[in-house]
C-alpha positions in Angstrom: 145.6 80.5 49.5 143.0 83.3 50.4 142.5 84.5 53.5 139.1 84.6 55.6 137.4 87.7 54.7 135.2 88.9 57.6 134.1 91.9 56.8 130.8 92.6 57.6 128.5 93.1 54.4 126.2 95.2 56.2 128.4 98.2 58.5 124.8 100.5 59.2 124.1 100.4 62.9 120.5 99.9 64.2 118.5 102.7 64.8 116.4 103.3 67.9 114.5 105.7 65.5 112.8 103.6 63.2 110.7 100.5 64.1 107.0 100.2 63.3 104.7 98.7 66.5 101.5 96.8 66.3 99.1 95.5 68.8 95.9 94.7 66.9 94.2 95.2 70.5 95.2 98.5 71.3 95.6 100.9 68.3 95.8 104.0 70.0 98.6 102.6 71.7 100.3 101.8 68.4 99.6 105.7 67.5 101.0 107.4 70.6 104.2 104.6 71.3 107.9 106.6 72.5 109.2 103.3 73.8 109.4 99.7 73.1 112.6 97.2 74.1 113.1 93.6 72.9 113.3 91.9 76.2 116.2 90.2 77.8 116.0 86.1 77.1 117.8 83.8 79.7 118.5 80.1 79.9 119.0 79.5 83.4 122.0 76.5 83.8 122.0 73.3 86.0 124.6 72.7 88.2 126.5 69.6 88.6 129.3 68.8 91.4 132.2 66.9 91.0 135.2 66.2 94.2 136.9 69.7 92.4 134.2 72.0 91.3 130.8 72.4 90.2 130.4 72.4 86.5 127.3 74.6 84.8 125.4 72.6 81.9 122.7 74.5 79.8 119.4 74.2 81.6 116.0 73.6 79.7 113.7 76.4 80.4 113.9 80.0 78.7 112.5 82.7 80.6 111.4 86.0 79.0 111.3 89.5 80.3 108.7 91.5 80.5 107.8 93.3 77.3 107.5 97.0 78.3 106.2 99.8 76.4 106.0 103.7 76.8 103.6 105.6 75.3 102.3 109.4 75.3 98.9 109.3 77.1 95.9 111.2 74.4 93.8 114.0 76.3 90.7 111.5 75.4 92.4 108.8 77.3 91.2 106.4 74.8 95.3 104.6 74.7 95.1 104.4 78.4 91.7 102.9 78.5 92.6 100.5 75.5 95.1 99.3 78.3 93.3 99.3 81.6 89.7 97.9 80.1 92.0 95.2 79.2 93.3 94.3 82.7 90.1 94.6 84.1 88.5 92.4 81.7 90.9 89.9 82.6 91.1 90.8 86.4 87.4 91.1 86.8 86.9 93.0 89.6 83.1 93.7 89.8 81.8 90.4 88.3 82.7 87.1 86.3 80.7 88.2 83.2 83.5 90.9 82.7 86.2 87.9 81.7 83.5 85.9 80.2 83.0 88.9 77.5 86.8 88.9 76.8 87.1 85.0 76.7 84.7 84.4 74.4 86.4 86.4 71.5 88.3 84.4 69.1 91.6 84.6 69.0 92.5 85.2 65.4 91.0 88.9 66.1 93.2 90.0 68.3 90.4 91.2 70.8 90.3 88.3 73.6 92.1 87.2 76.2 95.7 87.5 74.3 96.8 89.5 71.2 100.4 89.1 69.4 102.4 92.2 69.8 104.8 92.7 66.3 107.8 95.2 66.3 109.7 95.5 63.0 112.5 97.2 63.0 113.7 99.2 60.1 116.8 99.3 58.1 119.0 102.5 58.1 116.7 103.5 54.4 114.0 102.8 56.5 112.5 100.0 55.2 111.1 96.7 57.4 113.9 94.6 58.3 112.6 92.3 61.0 109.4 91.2 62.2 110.0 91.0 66.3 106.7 88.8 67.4 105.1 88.4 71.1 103.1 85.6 71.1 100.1 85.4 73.1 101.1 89.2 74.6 98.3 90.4 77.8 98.9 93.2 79.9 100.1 92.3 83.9 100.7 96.4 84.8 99.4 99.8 83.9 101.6 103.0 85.8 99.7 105.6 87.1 99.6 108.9 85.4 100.5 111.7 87.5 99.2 115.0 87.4 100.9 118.4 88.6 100.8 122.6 88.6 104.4 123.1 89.1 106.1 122.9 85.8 106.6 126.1 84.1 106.5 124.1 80.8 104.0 121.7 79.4 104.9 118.1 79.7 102.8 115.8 78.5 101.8 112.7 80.1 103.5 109.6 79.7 102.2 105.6 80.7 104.2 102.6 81.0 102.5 99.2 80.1 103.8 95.5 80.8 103.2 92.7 79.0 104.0 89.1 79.7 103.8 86.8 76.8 104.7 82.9 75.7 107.7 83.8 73.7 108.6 86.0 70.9 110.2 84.9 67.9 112.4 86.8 65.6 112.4 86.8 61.4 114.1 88.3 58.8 111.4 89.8 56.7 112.1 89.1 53.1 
């Protein structure tokens, strides 16, 4: 009789290093990214009581985190903008025409209301390994961006973006 063998076939450890990140919406984004996270998932439970104790069962809604990314703000501004024209367009601030522009885009272009957000993360040789996908991604927050004399250094500007989105799925890419 053989014993079980489990032994991992695969011992490489992820890398934080190497992922690729798309939002077909915001390319300068994409460009200028430092920091993505695959958010936390949580099935919330439902409680039942009985004389003794109460007993959790699995509950029947998923929530999602917040998608949030990090990225190095350009001196044209344009990955910033890409961001906050976004938000506005679906805030609409000044007037209604300014959702109405972003709500009559099709979908399938990634330029109205939503646009899917894909991470793939790569394999230790660098090579896609899964496709991480966002459905129906929008931004809900922009940070400010802070400017300041008292460094001695340069450091450049950095913006945080959340998304909320339907749910994200993840796939082994072939």
């Amino acid at each position: 009789m053989s014993a079980i063998d489990n032994t991992p076939t695969n011992r490489n450890f992820l890398s934080p290093l190497n992922f690729e990140f798309r939002i077909k919406k915001s390319p300068h984004v994409n460009f200028f990214l430092q920091k993505v996270n695959i958010p936390n998932i949580e099935l919330r439970e439902v409680n039942t009581s009985n004389p003794f104790v109460t007993v959790p069962y699995p509950g029947e809604h998923i929530t999602f985190s917040p998608l949030i990314l990090d990225f190095k703000v350009d001196e044209d501004l344009k990955n910033y903008l890409e961001i906050r024209n976004w938000i506005t367009a679906l805030g609409k601030p000044q007037e209604f025409e300014q959702y109405k522009a972003i709500e009559q885009k099709p979908s399938y272009t990634g330029d109205g209301i939503y646009s899917d957000v894909t991470l793939i993360p790569m394999t230790s040789t660098k090579m896609p390994n899964y496709e991480v996908v966002y459905i129906d991604a929008f931004p809900v927050s922009l940070s400010q961006i802070s400017f300041f004399t008292t460094d001695q250094s340069v450091t450049y500007l950095t913006a945080s973006a959340t998304f909320k989105y339907s749910y994200f799925t993840i796939e082994k890419i072939a």
